[in-house]
C-alpha positions as CSV (number, residue, x, y, z in Angstrom):
1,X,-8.9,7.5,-9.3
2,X,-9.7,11.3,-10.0
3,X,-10.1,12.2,-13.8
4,X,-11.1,15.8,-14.5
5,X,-12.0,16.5,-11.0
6,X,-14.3,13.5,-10.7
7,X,-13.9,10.5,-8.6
8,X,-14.5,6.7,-10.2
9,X,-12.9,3.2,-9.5
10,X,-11.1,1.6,-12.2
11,X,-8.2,-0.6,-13.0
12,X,-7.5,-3.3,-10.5
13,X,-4.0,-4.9,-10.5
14,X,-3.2,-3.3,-14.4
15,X,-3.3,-0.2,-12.8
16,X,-2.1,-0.8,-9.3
17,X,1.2,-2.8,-10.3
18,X,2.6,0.2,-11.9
19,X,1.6,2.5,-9.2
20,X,3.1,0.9,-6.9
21,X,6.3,0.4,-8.7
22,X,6.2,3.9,-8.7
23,X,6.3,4.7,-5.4
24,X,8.5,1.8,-4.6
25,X,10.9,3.5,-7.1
26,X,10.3,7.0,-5.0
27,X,11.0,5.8,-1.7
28,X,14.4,4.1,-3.1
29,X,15.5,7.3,-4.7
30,X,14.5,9.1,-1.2
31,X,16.7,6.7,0.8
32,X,18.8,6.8,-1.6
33,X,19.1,3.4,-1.8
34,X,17.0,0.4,-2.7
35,X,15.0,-1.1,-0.3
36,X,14.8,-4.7,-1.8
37,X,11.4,-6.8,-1.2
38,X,9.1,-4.5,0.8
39,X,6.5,-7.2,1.2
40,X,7.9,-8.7,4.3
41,X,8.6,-5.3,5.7
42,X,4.9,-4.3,5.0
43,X,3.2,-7.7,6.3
44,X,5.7,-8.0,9.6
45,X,3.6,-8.5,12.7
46,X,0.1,-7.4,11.4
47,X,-2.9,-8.9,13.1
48,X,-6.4,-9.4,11.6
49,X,-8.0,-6.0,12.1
50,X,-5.2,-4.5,12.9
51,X,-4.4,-1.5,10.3
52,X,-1.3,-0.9,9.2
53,X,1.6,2.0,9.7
54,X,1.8,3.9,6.0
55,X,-1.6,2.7,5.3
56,X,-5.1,5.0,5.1
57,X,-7.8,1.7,6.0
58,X,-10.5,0.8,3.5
59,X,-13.6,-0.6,5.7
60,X,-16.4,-0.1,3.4
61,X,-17.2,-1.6,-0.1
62,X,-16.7,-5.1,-1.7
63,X,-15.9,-6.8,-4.7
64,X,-18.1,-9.3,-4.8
65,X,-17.4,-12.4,-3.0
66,X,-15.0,-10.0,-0.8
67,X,-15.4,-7.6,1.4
68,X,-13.9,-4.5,3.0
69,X,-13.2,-4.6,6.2
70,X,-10.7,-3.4,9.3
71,X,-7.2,-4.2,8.8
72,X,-6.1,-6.6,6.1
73,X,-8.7,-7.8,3.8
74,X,-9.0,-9.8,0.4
75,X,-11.0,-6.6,-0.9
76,X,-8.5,-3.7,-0.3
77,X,-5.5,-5.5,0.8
78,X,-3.3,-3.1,3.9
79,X,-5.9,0.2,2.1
80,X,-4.4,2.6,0.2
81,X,-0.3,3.8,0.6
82,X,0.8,7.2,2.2
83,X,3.9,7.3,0.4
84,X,5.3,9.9,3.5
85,X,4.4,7.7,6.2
86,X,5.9,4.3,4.3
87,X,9.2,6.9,4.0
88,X,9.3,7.7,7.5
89,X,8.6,3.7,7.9
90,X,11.4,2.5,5.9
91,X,13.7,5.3,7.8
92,X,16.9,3.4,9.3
93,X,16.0,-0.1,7.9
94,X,18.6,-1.7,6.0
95,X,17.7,-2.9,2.5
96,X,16.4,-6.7,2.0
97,X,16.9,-9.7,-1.0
């Protein structure tokens, strides 16, 4: 997160959920329409190390027991959104749920 120009790490899941919800919300109103539960959309056909389309890769850091590493990991999940790239992602598909 950048506060005043500076970078630190806080939050976890707190401040992810609403983030996310966020851009979840801002992809919808781009479509202009909703897109249902992404999750299955995000995780279809990934591979271990494989990164992910709409996804910047986290390999370096840990939290502890977990680490970052290529592709999916229990540390940074897919890495960190692109909200364009998910948009151009989502382009075409019809919603799901």
């Amino acid at each position: 997160m950048r506060v005043d120009g500076q970078d630190m790490a806080v939050g976890g899941t707190s401040a992810v959920a609403p983030l996310w919800a966020a851009l979840v919300a801002r992809l919808a109103e781009s479509k202009n329409r909703t897109l249902g539960l992404i999750q299955p959309q995000l995780y279809a056909g990934i591979a271990p190390g494989q990164t992910v389309p709409g996804f910047r890769d986290i390999t370096d850091g840990d939290i502890g027991d977990y680490g970052a590493a290529s592709g999916w990991d229990a540390c940074t999940g897919l890495g960190v959104p692109i909200g364009t790239d998910l948009l151009t992602r989502f382009q075409g598909r019809p919603p799901e749920g």
